[in-house]
N, C-alpha and C positions, 0 to 999 in steps of 0.2 A: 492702742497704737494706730496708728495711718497707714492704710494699708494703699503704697504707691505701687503703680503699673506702669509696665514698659506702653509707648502708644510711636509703633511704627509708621503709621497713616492712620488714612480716617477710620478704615475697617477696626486695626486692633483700637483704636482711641473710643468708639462708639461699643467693639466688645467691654473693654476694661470699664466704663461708666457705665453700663447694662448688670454686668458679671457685679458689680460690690465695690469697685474703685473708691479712695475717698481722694485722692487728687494720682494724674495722670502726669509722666514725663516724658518730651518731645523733640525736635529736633526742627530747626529750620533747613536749607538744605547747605546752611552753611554754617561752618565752626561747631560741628556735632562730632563726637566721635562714633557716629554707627554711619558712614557715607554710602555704606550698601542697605540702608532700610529706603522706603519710601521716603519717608520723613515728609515735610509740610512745604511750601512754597511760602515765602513771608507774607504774599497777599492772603493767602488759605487760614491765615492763625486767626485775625478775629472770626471765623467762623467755626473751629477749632473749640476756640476759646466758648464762644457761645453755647457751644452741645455739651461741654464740661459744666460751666454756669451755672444752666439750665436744671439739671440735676444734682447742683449741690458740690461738685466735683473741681476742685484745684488744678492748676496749672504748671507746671515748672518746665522749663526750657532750655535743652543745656547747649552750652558754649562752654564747651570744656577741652577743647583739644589745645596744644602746646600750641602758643601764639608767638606769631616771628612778626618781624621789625612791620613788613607787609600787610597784613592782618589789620594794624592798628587803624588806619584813616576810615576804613567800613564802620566799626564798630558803635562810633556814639551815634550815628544814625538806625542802624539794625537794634542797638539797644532801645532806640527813642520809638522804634513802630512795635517794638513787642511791647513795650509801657504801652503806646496806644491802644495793641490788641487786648489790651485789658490780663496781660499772661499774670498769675501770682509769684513766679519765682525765678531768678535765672539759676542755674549750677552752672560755678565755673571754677577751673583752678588754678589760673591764672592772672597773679598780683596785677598787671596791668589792667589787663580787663575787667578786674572785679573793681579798682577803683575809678575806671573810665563809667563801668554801668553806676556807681556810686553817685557819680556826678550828675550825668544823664538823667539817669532813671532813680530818683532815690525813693519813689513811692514801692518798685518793686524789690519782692526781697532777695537777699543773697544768701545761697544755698552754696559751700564751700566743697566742691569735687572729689570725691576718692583720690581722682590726680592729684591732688596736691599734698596726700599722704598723712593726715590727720591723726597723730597718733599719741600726742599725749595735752594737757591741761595747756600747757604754756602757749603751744601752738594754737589752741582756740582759742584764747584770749586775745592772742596776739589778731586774730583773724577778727574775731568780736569786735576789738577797738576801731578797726575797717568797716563796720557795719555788717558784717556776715551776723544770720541770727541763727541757722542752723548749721553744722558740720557731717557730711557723706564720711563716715571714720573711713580709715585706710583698712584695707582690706585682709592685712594682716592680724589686726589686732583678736586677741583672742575676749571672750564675754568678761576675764579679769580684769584685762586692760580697761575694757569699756568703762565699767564699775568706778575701775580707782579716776578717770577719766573723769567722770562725771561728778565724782567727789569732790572735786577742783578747779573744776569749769566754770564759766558765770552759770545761776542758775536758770535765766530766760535764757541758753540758748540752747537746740534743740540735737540732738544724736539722729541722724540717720544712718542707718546701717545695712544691706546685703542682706537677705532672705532666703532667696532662689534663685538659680538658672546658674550660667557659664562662669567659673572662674578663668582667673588670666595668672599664668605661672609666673608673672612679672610683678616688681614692687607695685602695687595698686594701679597696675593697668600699664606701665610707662618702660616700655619695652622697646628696644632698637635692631630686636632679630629680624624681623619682617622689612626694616627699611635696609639691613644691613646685606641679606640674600637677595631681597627683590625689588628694592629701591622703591617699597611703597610704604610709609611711614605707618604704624600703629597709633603713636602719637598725634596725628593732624586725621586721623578718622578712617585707614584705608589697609586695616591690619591684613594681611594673609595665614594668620594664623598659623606658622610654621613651627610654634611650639605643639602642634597636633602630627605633624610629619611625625615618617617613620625611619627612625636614622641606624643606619651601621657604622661601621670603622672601614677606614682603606691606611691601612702602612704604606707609607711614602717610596719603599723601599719595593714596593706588591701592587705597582699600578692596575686598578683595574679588578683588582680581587677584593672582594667585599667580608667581612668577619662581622655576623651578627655580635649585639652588644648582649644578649639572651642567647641561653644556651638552646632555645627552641628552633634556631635557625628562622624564623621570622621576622626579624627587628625585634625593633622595642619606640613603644613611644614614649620619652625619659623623661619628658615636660609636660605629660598629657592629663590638665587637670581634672578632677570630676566638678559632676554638677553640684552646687548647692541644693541644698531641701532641710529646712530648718518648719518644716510644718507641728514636726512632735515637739519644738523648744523655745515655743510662743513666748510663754511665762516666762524661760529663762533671758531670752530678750527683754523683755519687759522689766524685770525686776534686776537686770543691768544698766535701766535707765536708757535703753532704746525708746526714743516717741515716735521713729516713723521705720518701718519696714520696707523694704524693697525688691521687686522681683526684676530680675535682670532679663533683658528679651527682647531690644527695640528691631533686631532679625525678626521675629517671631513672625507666624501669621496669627487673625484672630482666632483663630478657635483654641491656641493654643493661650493665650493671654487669657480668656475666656474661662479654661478649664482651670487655669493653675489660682488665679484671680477669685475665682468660684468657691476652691477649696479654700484657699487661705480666709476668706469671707467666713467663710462657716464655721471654718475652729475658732479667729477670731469672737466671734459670738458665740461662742459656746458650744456647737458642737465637739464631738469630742475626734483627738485627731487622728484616731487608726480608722475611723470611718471613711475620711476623707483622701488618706494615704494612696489607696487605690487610684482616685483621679491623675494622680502623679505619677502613676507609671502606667497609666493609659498614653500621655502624650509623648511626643517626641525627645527621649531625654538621651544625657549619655550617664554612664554609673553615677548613684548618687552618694553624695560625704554632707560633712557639715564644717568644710572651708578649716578657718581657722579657729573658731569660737572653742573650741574642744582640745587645742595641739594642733601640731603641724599638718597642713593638709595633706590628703591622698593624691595622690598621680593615682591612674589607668592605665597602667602600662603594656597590657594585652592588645588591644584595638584602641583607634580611633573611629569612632561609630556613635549611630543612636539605635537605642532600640525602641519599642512604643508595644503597648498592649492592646489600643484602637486607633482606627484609621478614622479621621474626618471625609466624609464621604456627601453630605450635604450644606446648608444652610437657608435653613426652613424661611421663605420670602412672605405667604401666608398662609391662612389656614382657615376652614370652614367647619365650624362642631356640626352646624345641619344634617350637609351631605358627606359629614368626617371624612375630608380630602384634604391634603398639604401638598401645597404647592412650593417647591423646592428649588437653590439653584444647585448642580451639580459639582462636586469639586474632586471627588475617586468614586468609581466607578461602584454602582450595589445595583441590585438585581429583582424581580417581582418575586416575591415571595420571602425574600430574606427580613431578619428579624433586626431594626434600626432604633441605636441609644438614643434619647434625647436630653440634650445638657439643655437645661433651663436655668436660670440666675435662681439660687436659695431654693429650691425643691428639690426632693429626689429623681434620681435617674428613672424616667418611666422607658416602656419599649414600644414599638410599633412595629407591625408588618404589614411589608408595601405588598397592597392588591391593586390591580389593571392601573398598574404603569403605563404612564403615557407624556411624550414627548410633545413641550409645546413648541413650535419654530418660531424664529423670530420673522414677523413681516418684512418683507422685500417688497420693492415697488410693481414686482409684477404678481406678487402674491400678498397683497396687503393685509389678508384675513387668511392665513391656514389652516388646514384644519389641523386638529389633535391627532398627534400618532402613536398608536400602541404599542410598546415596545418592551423583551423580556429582558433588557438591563439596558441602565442609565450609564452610557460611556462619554457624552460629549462634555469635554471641561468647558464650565460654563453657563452649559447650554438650563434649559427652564422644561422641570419635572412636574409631572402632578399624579399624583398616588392616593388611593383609597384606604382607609385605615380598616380591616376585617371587623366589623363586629364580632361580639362575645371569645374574640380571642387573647384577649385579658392587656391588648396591649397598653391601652391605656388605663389608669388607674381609677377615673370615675370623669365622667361627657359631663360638658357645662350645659345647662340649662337655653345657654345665647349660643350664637354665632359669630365668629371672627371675620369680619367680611376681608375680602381682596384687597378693597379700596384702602379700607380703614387701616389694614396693615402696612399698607403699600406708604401712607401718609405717614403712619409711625416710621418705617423703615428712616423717612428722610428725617424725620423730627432726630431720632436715632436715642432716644430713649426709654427705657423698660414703661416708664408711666406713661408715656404716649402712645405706646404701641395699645396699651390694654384699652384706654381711655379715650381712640382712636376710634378703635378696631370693636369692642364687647359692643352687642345689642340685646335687645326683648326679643320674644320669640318673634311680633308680630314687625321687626325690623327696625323700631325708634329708638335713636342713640338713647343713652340712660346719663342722665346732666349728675346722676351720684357716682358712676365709675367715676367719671370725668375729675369729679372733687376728690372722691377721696385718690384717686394716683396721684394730684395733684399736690393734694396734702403730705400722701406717704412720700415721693418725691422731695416735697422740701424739708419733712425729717429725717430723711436717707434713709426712711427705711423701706421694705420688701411691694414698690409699687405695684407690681401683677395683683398680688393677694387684695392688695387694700383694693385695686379697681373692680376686681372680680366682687369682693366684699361688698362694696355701693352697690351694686348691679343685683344683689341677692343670686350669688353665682359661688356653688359650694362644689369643693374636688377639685380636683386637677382638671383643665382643659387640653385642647390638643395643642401642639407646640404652637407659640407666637413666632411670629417676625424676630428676627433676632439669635433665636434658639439655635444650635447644632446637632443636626444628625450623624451617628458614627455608628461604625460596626466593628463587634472584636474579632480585630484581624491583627497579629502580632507582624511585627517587621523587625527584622534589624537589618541595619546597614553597617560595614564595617571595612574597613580600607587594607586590615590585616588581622592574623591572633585569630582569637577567641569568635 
């Protein structure tokens, strides 16, 4: 199956094509339904477009929010520069707009919206005969549905279905509570999420006097959906004739896309999925279910909240095996001496402890060149760390033979690819690029498969190295957040 990722900006879009992406979906900053991500600027897509390409990695686009009379005149132009960005797909669920980009754009495909609530044979046909080649199913349907679904459907056209992350207590997403309390539409991209509130009763008759709806005197959150995590029931997706998976998250930051992206990567291929289980409640989640595929979904009616098992604390910028130093930029605060996860794309979790910590500042015009400052915890968000990795304290798993130079990383960072960072960045001891990493990432790259490995490979570079460009550093620090309850 195809394993799709949310891509909020450049960040998550360059973690999800690092982490195992097989195509990434995005937003322009107009006609999206996530108007709180970053999302892309329409000049920014063919470059977008380009870092996805590059690595093998698909494109889809969505314009899926409910389209008014207004809307219409932008459209076959905004459709006509994303065909020129070279994007592979739009998702939209909107008859007008699907047959407006039909016209425009018929080289690019149309991917049919959860919004428009895909829920049995007839309806996809009917969408088919439109040119839609795949369907986002509605997000009610349980893995029976999908089956007999599929049983009836044309056979070229494809199932895409919900995986992971946020459900919406609304018929597949299309909700009028948030515009109806706060006059900001759900529909047109701008939800407040008031089915997360925490609601009591007032008798009309008892102004003023609030009667929990729970007998705990707390509230109750009565719409408050749980997360998806369909990690343990790959196969059962599969053999209901799902072709592409989906994880829900264009809020997300990357490290969060990264980890979850990471794990679904690894069961896909074979790992097996209670290893990979863990990763998923290291990150930010709130309780988990499995939607509808199973029966009706769970509400969370204790809190509204996440909770998370590790804190994202880094993002490792380069890295030196030489003088085993990583140079980090900061994003929560860790400290000299403390013991630091490293999420790498397809290896396991290795650790690290940071020894002489030190603070790099950034040049100012009357301090062009600073010096280095020693410092016993990393607190400035942002700001650029560089930490010693202790010898013989097992944190890494086995020292590469080369060196990750600064530069070399520094150049992968922008390329924004797992095979350019290695391919970039690996040398000989005596400092000469090696023209075999280079091929073989290059190679592993355009078979989608594991390019660290393969460049390390060319290089004659055996073990784990220390973290690349790209990688995440965390520590397990439990949090929860919660607004009420539990």
């Amino acid at each position: 199956m195809e394993l799709l990722a949310p891509a909020g900006g450049i960040e998550q879009l360059r973690a999800a094509v690092r982490f195992g992406a097989d195509a990434v979906y995005l937003a322009s900053d107009r006609f999206g339904m996530r108007a709180r991500a970053a999302n892309f600027a329409l000049e920014d897509i063919p470059a977008a477009v380009e870092i996805a390409h590059a690595a093998g990695v698909k494109v889809h686009v969505t314009a899926n929010i409910l389209m008014e009379q207004g809307d219409l005149a932008a459209l076959p132009d905004y459709f006509r520069a994303l065909d020129a960005a070279g994007v592979d797909a739009f998702i939209i669920g909107d008859l007008g707009a699907a047959a407006i980009a039909r016209r425009v754009a018929p080289r690019v495909a149309l991917h049919v919206s959860t919004q428009a609530s895909v829920a049995n044979s007839e309806a996809a046909r009917v969408w088919h005969s439109l040119g839609a080649s795949r369907v986002v199913c509605a997000r009610e349907m349980s893995l029976d549905d999908i089956a007999r679904m599929r049983e009836d459907m044309p056979t070229d056209m494809e199932i895409e279905a919900f995986a992971h992350g946020a459900m919406c207590m609304a018929v597949s997403g299309r909700c009028l509570i948030s515009s109806y309390l706060t006059g900001r539409s759900g529909n047109r991209g701008h939800c407040t999420q008031p089915c997360r509130w925490s609601y009591t009763l007032e008798e009309e008759k008892r102004p003023g006097e609030h009667f929990p709806i729970e007998e705990d005197g707390r509230g109750t959150f009565i719409m408050n959906a749980k997360d998806m995590n369909m990690l343990a029931h790959l196969d059962a997706l599969r053999a209901a004739g799902v072709d592409s998976i989906k994880i829900e998250g264009r809020n997300k930051k990357a490290f969060y896309v990264a980890s979850v992206v990471n794990a679904y990567r690894q069961v896909l291929d074979g790992a097996p999925a209670a290893d990979f289980a863990p990763e998923l409640e290291a990150v930010s989640h709130r309780p988990y279910g499995t939607g509808f595929f199973f029966g009706e979904a769970e509400q969370a009616p204790n809190y509204d909240g996440y909770e998370q098992q590790a804190m994202h604390v880094a993002d490792v910028v380069a890295s030196d095996a030489g003088t085993r130093t990583i140079v980090a930029r900061c994003r929560n605060r860790f400290a000299e001496g403390e013991e630091l996860e490293v999420l790498s794309p397809r290896v396991p979790i290795t650790r690290v402890v940071v020894r002489n910590l030190t603070w790099l500042p950034d040049p100012t015009e009357s301090d062009p060149d600073p010096a280095p400052v020693p410092v016993p915890v990393a607190n400035r968000s942002c700001g650029i760390y560089r930490f010693a990795v202790g010898a013989g304290e097992g944190a890494v798993a086995a020292a590469a033979t080369g060196a990750e130079t600064d530069a070399g990383a520094g150049a992968a960072l922008e390329a924004g690819t797992s095979a350019a960072v290695d391919a970039a960045a690996t040398r000989t001891d005596d400092g000469a690029a090696v023209a075999g990493a280079a091929a073989g990432a290059s190679a592993a790259a355009a078979a989608g498969a594991d390019a660290v490995s393969a460049a390390r490979a060319g290089a004659g570079i055996t073990g784990l190295a220390l973290p690349a460009a790209g990688d995440f550093l965390r520590v397990r620090r439990f949090r929860r957040s919660a607004r009420s309850g539990a």
